[in-house]
Backbone and ligand atoms as CSV (ligand in chain L), in Angstrom:
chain,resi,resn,atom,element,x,y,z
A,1,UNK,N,N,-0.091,78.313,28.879
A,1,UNK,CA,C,-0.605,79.650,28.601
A,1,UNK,C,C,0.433,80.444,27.815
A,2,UNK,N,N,-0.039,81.079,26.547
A,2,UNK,CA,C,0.830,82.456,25.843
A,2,UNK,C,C,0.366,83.143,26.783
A,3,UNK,N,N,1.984,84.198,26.560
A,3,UNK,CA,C,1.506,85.353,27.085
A,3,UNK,C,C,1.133,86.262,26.096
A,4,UNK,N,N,-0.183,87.042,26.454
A,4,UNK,CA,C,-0.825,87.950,25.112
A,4,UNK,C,C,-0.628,89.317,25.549
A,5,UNK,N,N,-0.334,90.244,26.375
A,5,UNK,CA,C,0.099,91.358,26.668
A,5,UNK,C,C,0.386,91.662,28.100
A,6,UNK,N,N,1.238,93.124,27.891
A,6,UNK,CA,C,1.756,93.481,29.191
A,6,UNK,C,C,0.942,95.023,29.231
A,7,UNK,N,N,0.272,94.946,30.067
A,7,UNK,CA,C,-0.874,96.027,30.755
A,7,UNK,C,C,0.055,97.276,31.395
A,8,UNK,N,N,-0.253,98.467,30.587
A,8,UNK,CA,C,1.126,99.999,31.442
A,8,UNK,C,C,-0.074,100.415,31.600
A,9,UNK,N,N,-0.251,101.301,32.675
A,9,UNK,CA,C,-1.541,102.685,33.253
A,9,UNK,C,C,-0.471,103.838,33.144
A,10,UNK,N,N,-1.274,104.342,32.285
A,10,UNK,CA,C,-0.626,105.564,32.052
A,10,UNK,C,C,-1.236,106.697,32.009
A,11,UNK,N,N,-0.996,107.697,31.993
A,11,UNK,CA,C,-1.985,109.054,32.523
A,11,UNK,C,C,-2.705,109.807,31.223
A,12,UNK,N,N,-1.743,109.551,30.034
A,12,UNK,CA,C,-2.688,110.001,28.827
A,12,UNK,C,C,-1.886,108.838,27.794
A,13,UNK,N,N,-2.808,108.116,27.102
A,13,UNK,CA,C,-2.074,107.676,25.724
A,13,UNK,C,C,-1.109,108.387,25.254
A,14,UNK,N,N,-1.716,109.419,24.548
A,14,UNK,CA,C,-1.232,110.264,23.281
A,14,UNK,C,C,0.038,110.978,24.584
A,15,UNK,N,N,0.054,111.472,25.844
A,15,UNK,CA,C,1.670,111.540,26.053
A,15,UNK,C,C,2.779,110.374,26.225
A,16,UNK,N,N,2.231,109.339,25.940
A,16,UNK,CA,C,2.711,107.988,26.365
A,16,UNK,C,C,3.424,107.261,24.994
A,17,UNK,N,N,2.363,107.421,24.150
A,17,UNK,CA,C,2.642,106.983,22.536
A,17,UNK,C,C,3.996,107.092,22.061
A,18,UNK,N,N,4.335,108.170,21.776
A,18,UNK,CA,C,5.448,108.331,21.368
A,18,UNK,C,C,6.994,107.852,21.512
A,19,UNK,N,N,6.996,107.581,22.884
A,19,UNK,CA,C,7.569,106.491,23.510
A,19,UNK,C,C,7.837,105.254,23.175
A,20,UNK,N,N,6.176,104.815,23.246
A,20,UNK,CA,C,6.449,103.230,22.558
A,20,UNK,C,C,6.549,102.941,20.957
A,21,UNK,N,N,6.194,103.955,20.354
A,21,UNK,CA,C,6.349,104.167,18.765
A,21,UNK,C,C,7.558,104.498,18.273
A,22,UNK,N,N,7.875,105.496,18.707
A,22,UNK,CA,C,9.003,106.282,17.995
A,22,UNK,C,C,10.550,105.742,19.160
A,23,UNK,N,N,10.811,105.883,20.779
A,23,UNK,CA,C,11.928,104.754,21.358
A,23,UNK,C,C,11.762,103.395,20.724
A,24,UNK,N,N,10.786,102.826,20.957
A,24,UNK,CA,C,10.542,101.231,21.336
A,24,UNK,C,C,10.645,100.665,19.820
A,25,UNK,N,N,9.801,101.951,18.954
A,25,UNK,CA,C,9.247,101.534,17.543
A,25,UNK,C,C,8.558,100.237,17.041
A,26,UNK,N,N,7.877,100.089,18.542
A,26,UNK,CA,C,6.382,99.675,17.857
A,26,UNK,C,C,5.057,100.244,17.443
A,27,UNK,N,N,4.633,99.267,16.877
A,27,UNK,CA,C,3.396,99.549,15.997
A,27,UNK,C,C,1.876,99.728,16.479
A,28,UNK,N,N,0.881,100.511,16.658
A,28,UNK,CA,C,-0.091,100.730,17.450
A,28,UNK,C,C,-1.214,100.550,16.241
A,29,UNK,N,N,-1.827,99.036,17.156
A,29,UNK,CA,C,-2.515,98.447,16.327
A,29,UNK,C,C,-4.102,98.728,15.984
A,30,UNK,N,N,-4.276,99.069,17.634
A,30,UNK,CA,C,-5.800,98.705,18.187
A,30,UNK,C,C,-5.443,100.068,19.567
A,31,UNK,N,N,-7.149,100.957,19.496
A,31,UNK,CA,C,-7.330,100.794,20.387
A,31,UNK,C,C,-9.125,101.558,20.341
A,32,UNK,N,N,-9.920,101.353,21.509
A,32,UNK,CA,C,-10.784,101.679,22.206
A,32,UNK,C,C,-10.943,102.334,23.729
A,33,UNK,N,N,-12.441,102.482,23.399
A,33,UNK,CA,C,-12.398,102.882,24.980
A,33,UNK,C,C,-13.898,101.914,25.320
A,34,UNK,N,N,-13.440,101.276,26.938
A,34,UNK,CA,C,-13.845,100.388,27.668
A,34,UNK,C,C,-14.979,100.945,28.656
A,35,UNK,N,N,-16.017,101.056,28.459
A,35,UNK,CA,C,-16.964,102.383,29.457
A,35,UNK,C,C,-16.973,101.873,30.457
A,36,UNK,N,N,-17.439,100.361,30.461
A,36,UNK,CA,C,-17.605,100.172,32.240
A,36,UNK,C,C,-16.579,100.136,32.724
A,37,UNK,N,N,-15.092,100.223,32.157
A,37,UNK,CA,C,-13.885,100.448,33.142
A,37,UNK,C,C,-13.736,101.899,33.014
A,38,UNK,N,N,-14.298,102.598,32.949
A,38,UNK,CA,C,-13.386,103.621,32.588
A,38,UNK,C,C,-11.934,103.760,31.979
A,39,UNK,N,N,-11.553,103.327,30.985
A,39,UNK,CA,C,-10.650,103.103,30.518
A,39,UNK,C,C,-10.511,103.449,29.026
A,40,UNK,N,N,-9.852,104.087,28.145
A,40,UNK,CA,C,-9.298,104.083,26.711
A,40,UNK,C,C,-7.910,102.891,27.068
A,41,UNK,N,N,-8.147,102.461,26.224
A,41,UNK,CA,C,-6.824,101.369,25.823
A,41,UNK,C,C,-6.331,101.554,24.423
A,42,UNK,N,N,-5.213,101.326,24.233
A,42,UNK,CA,C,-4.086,101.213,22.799
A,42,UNK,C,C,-3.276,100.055,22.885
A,43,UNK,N,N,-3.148,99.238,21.875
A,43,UNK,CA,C,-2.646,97.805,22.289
A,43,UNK,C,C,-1.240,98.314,20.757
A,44,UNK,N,N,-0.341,97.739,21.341
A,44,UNK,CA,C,1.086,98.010,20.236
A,44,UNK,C,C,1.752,96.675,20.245
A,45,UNK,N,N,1.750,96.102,18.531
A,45,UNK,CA,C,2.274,95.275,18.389
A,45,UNK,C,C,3.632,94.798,19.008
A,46,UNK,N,N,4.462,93.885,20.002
A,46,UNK,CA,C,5.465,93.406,20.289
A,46,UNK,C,C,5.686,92.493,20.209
A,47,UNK,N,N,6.294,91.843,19.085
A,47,UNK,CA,C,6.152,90.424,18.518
A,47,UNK,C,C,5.118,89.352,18.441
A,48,UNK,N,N,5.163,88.645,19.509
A,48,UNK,CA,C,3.825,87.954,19.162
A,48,UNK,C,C,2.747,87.938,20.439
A,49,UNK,N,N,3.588,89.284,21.175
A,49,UNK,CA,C,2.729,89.815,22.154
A,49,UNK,C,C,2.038,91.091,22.147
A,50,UNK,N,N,1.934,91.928,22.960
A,50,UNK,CA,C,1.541,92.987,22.510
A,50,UNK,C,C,1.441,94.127,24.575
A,51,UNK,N,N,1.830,95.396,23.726
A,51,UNK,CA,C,1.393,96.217,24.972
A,51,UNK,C,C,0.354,96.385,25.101
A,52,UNK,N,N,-0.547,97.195,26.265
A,52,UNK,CA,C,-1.523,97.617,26.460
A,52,UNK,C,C,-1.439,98.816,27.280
A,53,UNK,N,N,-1.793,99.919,26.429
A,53,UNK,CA,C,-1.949,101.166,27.345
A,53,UNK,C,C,-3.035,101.467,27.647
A,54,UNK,N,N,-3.736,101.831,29.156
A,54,UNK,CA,C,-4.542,101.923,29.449
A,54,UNK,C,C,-4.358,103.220,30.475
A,55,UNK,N,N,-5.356,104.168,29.949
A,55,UNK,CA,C,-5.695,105.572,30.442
A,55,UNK,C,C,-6.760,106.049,30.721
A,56,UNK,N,N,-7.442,106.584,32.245
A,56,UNK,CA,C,-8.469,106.531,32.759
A,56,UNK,C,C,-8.722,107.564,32.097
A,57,UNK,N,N,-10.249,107.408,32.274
A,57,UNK,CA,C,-11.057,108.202,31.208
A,57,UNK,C,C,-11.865,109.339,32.770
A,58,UNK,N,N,-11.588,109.405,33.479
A,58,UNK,CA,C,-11.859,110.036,34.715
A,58,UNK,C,C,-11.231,109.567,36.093
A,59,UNK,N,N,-11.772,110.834,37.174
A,59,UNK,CA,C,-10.807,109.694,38.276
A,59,UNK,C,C,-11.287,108.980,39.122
A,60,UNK,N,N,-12.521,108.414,38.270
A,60,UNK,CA,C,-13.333,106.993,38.857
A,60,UNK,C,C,-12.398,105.927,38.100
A,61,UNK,N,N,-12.418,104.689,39.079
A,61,UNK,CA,C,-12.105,103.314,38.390
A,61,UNK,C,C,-10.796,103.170,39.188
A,62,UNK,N,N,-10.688,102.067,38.640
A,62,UNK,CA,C,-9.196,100.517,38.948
A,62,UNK,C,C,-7.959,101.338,38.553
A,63,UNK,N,N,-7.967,102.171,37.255
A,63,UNK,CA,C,-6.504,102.339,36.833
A,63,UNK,C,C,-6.656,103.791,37.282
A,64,UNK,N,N,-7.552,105.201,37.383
A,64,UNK,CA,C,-7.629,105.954,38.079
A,64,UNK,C,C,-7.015,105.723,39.502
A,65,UNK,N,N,-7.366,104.986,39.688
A,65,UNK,CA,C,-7.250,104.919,41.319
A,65,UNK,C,C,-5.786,104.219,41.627
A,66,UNK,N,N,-4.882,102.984,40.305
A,66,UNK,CA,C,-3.615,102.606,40.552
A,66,UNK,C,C,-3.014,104.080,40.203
A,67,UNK,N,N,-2.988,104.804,39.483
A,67,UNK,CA,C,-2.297,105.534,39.238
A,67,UNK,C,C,-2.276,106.829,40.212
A,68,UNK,N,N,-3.521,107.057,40.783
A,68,UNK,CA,C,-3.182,107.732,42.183
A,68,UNK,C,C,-2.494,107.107,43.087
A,69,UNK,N,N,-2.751,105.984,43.276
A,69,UNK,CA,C,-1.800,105.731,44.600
A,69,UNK,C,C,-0.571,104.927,44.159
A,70,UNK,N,N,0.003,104.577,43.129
A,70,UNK,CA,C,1.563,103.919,42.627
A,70,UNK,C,C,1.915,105.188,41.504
A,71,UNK,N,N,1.053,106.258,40.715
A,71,UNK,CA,C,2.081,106.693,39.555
A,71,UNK,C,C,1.326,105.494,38.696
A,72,UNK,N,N,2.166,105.932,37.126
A,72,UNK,CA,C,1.620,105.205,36.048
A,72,UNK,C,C,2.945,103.946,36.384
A,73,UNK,N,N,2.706,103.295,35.109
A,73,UNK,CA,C,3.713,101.803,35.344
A,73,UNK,C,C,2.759,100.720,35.229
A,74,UNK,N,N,3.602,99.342,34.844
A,74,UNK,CA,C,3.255,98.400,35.072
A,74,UNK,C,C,1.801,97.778,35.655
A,75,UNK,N,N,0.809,97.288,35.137
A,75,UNK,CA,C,-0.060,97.022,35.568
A,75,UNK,C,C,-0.689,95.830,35.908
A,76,UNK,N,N,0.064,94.987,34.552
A,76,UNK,CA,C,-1.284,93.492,34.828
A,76,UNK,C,C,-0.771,92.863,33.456
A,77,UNK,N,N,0.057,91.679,33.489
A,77,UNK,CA,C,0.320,90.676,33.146
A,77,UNK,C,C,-0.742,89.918,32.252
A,78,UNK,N,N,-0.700,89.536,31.044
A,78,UNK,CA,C,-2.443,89.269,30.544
A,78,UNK,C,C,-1.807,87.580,29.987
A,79,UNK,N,N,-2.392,86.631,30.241
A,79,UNK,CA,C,-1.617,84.913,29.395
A,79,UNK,C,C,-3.122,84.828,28.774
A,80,UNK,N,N,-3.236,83.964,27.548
A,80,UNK,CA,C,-4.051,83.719,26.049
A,80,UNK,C,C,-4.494,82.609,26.928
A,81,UNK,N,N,-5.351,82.051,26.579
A,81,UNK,CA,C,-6.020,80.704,26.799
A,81,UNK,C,C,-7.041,80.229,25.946
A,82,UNK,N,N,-7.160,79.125,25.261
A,82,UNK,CA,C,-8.162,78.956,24.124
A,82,UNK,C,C,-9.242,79.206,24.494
A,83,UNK,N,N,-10.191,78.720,25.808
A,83,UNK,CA,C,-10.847,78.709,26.486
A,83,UNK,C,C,-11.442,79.079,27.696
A,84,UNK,N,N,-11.766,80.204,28.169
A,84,UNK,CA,C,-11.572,80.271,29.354
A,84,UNK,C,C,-12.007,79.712,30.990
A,85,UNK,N,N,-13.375,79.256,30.765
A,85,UNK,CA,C,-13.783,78.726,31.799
A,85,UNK,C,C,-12.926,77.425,32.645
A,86,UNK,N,N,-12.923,76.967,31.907
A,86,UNK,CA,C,-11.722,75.534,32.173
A,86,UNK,C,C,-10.771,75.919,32.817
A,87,UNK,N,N,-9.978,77.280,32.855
A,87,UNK,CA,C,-8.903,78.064,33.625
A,87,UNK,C,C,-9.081,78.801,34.486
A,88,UNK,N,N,-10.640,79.132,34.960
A,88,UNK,CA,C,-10.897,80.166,36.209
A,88,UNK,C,C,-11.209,78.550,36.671
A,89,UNK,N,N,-11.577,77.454,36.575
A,89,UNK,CA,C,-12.067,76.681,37.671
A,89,UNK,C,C,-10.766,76.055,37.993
A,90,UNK,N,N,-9.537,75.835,37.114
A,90,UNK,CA,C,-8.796,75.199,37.616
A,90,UNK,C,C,-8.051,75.808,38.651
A,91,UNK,N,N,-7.837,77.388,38.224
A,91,UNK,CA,C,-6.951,78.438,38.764
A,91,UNK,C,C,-7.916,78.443,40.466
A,92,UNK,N,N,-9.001,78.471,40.479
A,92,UNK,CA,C,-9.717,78.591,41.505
A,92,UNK,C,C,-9.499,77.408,42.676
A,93,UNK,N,N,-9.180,76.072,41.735
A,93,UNK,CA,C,-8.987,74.716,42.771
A,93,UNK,C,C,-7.436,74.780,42.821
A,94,UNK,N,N,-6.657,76.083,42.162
A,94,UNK,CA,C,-5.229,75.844,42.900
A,94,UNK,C,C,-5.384,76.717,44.060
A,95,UNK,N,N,-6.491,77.189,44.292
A,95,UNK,CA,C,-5.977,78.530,45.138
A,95,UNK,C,C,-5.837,79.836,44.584
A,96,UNK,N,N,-6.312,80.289,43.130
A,96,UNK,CA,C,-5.637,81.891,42.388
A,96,UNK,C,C,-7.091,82.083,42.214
A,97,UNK,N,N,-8.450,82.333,42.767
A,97,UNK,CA,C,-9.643,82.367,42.127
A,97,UNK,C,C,-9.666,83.533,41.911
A,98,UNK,N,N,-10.081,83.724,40.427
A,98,UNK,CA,C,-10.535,85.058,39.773
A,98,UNK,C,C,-11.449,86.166,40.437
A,99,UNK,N,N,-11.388,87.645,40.331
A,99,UNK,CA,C,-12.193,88.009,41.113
A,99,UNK,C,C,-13.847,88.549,40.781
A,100,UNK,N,N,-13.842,88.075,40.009
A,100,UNK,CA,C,-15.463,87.248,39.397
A,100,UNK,C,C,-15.588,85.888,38.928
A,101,UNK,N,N,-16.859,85.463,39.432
A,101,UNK,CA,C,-17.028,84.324,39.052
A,101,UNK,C,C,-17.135,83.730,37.749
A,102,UNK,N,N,-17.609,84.861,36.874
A,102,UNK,CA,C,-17.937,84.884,35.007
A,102,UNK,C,C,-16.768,85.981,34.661
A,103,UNK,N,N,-16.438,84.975,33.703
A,103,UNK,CA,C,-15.997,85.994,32.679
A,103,UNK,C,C,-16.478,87.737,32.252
A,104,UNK,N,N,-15.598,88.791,32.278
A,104,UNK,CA,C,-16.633,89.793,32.018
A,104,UNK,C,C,-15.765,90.206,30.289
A,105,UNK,N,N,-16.375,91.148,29.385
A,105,UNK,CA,C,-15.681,91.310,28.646
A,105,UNK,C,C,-14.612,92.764,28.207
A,106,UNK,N,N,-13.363,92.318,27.652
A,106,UNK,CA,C,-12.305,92.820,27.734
A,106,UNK,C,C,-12.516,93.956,26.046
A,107,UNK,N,N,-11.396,94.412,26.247
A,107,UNK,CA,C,-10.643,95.191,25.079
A,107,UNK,C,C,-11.369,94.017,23.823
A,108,UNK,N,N,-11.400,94.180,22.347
A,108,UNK,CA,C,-11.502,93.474,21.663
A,108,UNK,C,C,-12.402,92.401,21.636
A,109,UNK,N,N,-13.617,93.179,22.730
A,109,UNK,CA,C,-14.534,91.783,22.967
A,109,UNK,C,C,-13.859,90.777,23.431
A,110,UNK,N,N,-12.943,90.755,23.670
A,110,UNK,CA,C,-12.437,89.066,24.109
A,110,UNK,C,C,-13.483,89.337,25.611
A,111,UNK,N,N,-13.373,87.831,25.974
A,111,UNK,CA,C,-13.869,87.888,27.567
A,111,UNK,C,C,-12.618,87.597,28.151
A,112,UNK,N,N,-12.634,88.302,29.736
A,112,UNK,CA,C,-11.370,87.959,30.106
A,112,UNK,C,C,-11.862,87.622,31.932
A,113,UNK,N,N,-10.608,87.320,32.937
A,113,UNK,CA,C,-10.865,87.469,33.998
A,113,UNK,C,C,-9.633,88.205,34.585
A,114,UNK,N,N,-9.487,88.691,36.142
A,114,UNK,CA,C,-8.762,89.152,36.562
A,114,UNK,C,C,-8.066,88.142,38.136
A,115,UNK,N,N,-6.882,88.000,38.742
A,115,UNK,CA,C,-6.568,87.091,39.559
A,115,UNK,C,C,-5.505,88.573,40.330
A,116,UNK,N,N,-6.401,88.472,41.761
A,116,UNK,CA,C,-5.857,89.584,42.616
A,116,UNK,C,C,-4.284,88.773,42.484
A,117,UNK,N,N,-3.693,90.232,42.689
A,117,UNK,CA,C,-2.040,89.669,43.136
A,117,UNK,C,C,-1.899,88.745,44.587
A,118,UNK,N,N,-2.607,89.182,45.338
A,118,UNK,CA,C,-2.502,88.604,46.908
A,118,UNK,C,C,-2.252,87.609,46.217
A,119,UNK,N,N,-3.018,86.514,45.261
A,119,UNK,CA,C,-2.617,84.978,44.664
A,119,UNK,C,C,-1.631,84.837,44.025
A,120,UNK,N,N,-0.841,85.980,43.477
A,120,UNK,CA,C,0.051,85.717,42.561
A,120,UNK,C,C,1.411,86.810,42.558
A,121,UNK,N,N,1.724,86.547,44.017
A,121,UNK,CA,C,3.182,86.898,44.556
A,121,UNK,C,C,3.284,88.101,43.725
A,122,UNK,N,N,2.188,89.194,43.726
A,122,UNK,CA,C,2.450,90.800,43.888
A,122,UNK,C,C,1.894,91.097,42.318
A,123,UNK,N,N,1.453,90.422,41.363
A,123,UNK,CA,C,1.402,90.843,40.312
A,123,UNK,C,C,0.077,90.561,39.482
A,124,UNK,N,N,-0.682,91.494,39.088
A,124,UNK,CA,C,-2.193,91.623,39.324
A,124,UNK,C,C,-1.980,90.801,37.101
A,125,UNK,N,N,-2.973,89.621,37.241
A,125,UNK,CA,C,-2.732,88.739,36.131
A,125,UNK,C,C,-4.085,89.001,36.019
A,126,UNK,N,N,-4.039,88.762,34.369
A,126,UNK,CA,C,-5.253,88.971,33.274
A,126,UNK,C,C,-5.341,87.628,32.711
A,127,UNK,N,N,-7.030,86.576,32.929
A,127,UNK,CA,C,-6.483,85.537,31.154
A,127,UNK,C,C,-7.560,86.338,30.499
A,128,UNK,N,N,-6.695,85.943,29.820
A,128,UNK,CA,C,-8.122,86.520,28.046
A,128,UNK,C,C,-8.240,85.402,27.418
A,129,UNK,N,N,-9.620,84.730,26.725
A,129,UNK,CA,C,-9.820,83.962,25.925
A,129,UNK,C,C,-9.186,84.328,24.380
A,130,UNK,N,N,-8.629,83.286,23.471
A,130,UNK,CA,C,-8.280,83.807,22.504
A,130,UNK,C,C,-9.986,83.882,21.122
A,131,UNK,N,N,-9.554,85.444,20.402
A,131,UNK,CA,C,-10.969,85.399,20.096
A,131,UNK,C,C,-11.018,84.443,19.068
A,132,UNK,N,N,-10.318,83.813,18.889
A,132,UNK,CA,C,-10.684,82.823,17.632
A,132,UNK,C,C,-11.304,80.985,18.150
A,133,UNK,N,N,-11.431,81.444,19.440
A,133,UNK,CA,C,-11.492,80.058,20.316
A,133,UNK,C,C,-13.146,79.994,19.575
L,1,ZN,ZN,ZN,-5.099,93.726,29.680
């Protein structure tokens, strides 16, 4: 598995941006907003990975609700996979089963899945199919 981004919850993009643009001086490539997550996302080029800022769009949802109870920070680990099904069944017969059974879809249309941390020693993991698969 590449790793394809590192997931921050943060409370507004645009106070967040500047940070990773102008400290970090990366490049902000992509972004949208995700309705059924409640979510706007901004993805910033980092070599041949990339960030992901993600800012609740109300204080319904997953990152609403991390960021009430942890603060913004660190969110979710994302690894590339050409394919994805082949990796929720394997991940599932190690023991890491995704917490849907299908793929749902991500930022960029990709489809992706999610693997609670309880499976993965504290750290809430993303795969994303790569979209060129
Ligand atoms: Zn992500």
């Amino acid at each position: 598995m590449t790793l394809d981004h590192v997931g921050v919850a943060v409370r507004t993009i645009g106070e967040a941006l500047p940070f990773y643009t102008g400290a970090l001086g990366l490049s902000l490539v992509h972004s949208e907003e995700i309705i059924e997550q409640n979510v706007r996302v901004a993805f910033l080029k980092a070599g041949q990975s990339s960030i992901e800022l993600l800012e609740p769009l109300s204080n319904e949802g997953a990152i609403a609700k991390f960021i009430e109870q942890k603060g913004p920070g660190l969110h979710h680990i994302a690894f590339r996979v050409p394919i994805i099904e082949p990796e929720m069944k394997r991940l599932s017969d190690l023991k890491a089963p995704p917490l849907e059974p299908s793929p749902r879809i991500g930022a960029h249309g990709r489809r992706v899945c999610f693997i609670h941390p309880r499976f993965c020693h504290g750290s809430l993991i993303e795969i994303v199919e790569a979209s060129d698969a």
